[in-house]
N, C-alpha and C positions, 0 to 999 in steps of 0.2 A: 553074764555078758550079753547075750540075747536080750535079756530083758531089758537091757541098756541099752540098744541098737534099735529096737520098739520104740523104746524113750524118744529116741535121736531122731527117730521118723513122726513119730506125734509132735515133736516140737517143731518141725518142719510143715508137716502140714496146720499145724494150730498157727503159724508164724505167717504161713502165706493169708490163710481162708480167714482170719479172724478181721482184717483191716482191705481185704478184696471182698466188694459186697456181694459173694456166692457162698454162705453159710460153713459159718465151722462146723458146725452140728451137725449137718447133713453129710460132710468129711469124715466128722471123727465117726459117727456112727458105722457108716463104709467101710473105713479103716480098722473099728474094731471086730468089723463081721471078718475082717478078710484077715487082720495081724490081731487077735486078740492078746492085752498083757494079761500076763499069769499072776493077779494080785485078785483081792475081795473084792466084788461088787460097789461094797461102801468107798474104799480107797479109790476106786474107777471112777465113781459118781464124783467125788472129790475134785480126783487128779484131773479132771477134762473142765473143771470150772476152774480151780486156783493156775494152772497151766498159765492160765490168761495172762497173770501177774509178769509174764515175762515180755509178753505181749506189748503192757500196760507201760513198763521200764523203756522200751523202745519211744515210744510219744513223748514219755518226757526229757528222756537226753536230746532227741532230736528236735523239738520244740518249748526246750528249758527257760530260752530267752522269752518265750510269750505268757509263759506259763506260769513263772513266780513272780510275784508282784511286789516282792518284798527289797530293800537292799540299804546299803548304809553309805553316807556322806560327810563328809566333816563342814562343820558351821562354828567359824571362828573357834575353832584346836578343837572342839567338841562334836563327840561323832552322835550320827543325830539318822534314826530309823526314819526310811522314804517310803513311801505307799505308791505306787502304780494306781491310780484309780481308777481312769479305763483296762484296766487288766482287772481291780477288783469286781467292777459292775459285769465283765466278760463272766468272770466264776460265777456272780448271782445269778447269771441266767442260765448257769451249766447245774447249778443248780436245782432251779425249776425245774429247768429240764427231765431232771432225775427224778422229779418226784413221782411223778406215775409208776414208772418202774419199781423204783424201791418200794412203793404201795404194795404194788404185787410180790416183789419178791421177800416183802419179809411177813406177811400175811398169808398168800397163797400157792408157796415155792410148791412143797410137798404134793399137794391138792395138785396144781397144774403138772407136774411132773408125771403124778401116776395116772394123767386124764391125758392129756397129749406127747408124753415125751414117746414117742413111737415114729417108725418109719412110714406109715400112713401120712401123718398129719406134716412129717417133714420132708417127703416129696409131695406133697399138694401145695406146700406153701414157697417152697422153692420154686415151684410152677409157677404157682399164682403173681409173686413178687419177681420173678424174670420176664413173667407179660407187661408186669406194671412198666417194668425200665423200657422196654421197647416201646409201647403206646406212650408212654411220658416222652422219651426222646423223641419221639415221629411228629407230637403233641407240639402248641406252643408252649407249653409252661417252661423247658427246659430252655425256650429260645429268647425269652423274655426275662433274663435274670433283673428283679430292679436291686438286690443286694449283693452288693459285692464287696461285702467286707465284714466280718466277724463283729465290727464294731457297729452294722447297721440294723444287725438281727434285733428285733425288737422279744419282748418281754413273753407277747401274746408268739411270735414266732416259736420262738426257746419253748413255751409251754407246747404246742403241736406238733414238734420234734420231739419233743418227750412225751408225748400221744403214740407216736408210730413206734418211737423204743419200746414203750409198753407191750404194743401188739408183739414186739420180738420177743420180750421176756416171757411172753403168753403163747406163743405159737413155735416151737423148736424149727427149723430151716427157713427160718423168716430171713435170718441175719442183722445183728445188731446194724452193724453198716448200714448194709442193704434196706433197711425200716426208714433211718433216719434219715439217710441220703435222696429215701423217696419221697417223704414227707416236706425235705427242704426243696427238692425240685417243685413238688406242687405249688409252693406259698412262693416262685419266686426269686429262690436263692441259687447264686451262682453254682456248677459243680465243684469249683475249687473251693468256697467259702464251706459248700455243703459237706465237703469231705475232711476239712480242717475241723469244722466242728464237731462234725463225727469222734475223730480220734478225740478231743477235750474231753467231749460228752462220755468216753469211754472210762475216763479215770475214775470217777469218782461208782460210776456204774460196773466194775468190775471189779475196783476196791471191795466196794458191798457184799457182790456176790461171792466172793473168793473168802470173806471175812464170814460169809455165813454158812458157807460148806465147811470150812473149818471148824470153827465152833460148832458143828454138827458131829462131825467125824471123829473130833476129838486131836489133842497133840500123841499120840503114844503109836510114831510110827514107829517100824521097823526099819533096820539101816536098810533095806533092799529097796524100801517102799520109799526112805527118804532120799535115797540117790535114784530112784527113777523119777520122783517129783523136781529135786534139783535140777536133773539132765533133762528134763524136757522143760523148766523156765526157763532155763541158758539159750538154749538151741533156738528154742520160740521168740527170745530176745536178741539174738543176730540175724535170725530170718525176718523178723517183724519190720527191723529198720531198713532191710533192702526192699521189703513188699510196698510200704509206705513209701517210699520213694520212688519205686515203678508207679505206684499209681498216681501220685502227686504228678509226676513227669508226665505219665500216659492221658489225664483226664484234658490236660493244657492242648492237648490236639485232636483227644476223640469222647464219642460221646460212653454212655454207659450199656448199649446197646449189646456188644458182646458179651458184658456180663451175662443181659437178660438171657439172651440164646443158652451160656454157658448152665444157665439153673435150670434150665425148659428141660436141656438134655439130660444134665446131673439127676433131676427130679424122676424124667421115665428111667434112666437108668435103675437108679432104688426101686422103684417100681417094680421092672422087672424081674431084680434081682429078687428080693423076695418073693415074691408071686412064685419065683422058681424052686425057690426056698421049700416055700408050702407042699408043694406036690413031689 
């Protein structure tokens, strides 16, 4: 029961930090310093990637109609399959998008893992990426959106957006969000455009990674292991859709500016905490 009350807390903070651009990683890490679960190492490394999946369910109930491109029609008594094709060309570039990342993550997961997955390199970058929001907001780039519409992002965009997820997949407390949403501010792009695309760009990007910890891990949980995975994609997929919607609602009137402050702090906090650690 404890460890299912862990559960119900990591899907809670995986549900909030994963679609607010202040890093999951730099959460869960914290969270496993201070509430550690009583499972393997392996399963841990797992359970904080496939989690997401719950995450991932949130975006597309709540963005279902933008998202399948698929449906049927009747044409003289004959029902006849309809294509979206601005919804298709919207996938191809969520596509490109992906591809840097997936370079990295199916080539260099391990390798980057054991070279940056550390609280060093995820309070630097949590720093680094909460200065960027403040200077970009303060900046013109955020005050000059020329796109404001998912269907204006161009080809060359898509790819540069999926430049900055990169540096996420490569940097732990970067923040998926947070990479992507800076990358779209720079070139341009609205916050609401930028944040909508965010969450698209996350599906196919966390399918991946979820599908590759798996297949790593192996199927052969135990019933303890599988109802703590279970309990924290549930939780993380009722909290994901109220988080997304605070921010959706939130960005319509303010800039991303408290995020930045939020990581500046979050960042010396791990800092300090370990440093305390050490001695």
């Amino acid at each position: 029961m404890i460890e299912l009350i862990k559960a119900i807390i990591f899907g809670i903070v995986e549900g909030i930090t994963e679609w607010l651009p202040i890093s999951s990683t730099g959460h869960m890490i914290l969270l496993d310093e201070i509430m550690p679960l009583n499972v393997t190492a392996d399963f841990l490394e797992m359970f904080l990637v496939v989690i997401q999946l719950g995450a991932i369910l949130a975006v597309v109930v709540i963005y279902w109609k933008r998202l399948f491109p698929f449906g049927v029609e009747k044409v003289q008594g004959r029902t006849k399959l309809t294509v979206d094709q601005p919804m298709m060309i919207m996938w191809l570039k969520i596509l490109i998008a992906s591809v840097p990342a997936a370079i990295v993550g199916i080539f260099l997961d391990d390798w980057l893992n054991a070279l940056f997955y550390n609280y060093m390199t995820v309070a630097i970058m949590l720093i680094l990426f909460g200065v960027l929001f403040i200077v970009i907001e303060n900046s013109r780039f955020s005050k000059n959106a020329r796109v404001n519409a998912i269907s204006d992002i161009t080809y060359t965009a898509a790819l540069i957006i999926g430049v900055f997820q990169m540096i996420a997949a490569v940097f732990p407390g970067t923040s998926r969000s947070g990479a992507t949403i800076v990358g779209a501010l720079l070139i341009g792009i609205s916050r609401t455009v930028a944040a909508e695309f965010t969450f698209f760009l996350a599906i196919p990007a966390m399918l991946g990674g979820s599908a590759l910890k798996l297949l790593k891990f192996g199927f052969h949980f135990t019933s303890q292991e599988l109802m703590i995975l279970i309990v924290g994609m549930a939780v993380a997929f009722i909290v994901s859709i109220l988080a997304i919607k605070f921010l959706m609602a939130y960005i319509k009137k303010h800039d991303f500016k408290a995020f930045g402050w939020y990581r500046i702090i979050l960042g010396v906090i791990i800092l300090i905490y370990f440093a305390v650690q050490t001695f």
